[in-house]
C-alpha positions in Angstrom: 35.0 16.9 -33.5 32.4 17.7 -30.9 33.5 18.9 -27.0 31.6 16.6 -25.4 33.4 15.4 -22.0 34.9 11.9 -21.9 33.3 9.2 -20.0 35.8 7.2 -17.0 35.0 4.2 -16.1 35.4 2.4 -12.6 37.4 -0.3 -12.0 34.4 -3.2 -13.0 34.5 -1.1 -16.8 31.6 0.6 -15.8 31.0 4.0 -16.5 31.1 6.9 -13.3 27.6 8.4 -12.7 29.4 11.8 -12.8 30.7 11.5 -15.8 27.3 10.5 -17.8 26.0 13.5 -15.7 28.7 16.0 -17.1 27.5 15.0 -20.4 23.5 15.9 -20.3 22.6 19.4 -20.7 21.9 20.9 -17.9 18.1 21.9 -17.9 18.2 18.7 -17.4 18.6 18.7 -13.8 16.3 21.8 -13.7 14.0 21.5 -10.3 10.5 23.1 -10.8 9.1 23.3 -7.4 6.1 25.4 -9.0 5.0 22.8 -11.8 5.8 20.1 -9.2 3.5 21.2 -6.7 0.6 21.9 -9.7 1.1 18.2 -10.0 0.7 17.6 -6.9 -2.1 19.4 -6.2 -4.0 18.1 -9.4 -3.3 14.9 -8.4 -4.5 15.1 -5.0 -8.0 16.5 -6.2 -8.4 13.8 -8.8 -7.9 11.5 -5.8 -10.3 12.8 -3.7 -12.5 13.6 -6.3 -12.9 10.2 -7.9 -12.4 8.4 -4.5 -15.5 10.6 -3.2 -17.9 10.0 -6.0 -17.2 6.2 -5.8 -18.4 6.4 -2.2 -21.2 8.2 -3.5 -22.8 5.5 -6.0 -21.5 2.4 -4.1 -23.5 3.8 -1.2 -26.7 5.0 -3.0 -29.8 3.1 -2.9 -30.1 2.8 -7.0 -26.7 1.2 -6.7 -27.3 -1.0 -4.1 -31.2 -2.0 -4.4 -32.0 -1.8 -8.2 -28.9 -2.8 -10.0 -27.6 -5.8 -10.8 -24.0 -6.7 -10.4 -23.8 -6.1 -13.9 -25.0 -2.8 -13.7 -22.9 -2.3 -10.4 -19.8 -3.2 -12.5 -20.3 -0.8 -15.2 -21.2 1.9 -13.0 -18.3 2.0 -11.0 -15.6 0.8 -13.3 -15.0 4.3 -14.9 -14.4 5.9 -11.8 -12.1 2.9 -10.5 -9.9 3.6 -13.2 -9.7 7.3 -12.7 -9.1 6.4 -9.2 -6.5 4.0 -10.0 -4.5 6.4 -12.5 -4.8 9.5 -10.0 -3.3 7.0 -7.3 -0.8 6.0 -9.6 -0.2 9.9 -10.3 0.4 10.3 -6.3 3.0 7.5 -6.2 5.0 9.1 -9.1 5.1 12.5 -7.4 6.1 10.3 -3.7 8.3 8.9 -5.9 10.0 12.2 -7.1 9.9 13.6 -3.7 11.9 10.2 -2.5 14.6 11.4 -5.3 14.7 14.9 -3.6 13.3 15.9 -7.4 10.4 17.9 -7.0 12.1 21.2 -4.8 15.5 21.7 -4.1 14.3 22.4 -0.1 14.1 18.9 1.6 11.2 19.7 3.8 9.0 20.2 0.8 10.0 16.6 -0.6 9.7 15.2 2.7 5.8 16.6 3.2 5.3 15.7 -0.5 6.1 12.2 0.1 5.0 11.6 2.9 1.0 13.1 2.3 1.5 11.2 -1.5 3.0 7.8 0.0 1.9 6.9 3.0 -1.6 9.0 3.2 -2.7 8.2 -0.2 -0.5 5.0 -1.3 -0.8 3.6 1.8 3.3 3.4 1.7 5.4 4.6 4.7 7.7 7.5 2.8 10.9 7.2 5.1 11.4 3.3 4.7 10.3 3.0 1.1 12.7 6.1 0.5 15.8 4.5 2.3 15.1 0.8 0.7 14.5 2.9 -2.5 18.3 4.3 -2.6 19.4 1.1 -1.8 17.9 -0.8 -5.2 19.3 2.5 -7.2 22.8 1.7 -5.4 23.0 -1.3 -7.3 20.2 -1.1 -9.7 19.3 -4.0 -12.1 22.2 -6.2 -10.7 21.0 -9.8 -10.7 22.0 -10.3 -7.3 22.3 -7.2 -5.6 19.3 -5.7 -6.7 17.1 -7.1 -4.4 14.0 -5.9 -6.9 14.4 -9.3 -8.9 
């Protein structure tokens, strides 16, 4: 017989977040700020990085005098998808820093967010972090969740 904790359950049957909690190990909940802010950091280089060099050919005269849209296409589409997966790295950080996940000191998720959200994304931080705890209040509901 194992000593794991006992789950309760509300009164709908379903189980209490502090309960589940209570039964994952607690590295789990192990906050980083360090590694975060690598992330971070890497992230925001790959963004600027890629996002500079596409200026770079689109606005070159080979790319826009002696290619054909062909050519154009193929030129640019590598660096588009870098772009788009070091964008997509910015909004998982913002993401983390809306969960209060990537330091245990607020103002650090707050600047996090707020430079990987609404400077890069393009996503004001604040309101996408309080309409963000209200989908998790009621997450995957058919009609609460107001993500479906």
């Amino acid at each position: 017989e194992t000593d794991r904790p006992s789950i309760s359950y509300d009164g709908d049957g379903i189980p209490k977040l502090g309960s589940i909690m209570k039964m994952l190990p607690k590295e789990t909940f192990h906050i980083d700020t360090k590694t975060s802010l690598s992330y971070f950091a890497l992230d925001s280089v790959a963004c600027v990085t890629s996002l500079v060099v596409l200026s770079g050919i689109v606005h070159s005269t080979a790319y826009q005098s002696h290619m054909t849209m062909w050519q154009q296409a193929l030129t640019v589409a590598p660096f588009q998808l870098l772009a788009g997966f070091a964008l997509w790295c910015q909004w998982c950080i913002g993401h983390d820093a809306g969960h209060s996940v990537v330091s245990k000191r607020n103002w650090i998720n707050q600047v996090v967010g707020e430079v990987s959200h609404s400077i890069f994304c393009l996503t004001p931080f604040v309101p996408w972090q309080l309409s963000h705890r209200k989908h998790h209040t009621h997450h995957n509901h058919l009609t609460k969740d107001y993500s479906h």
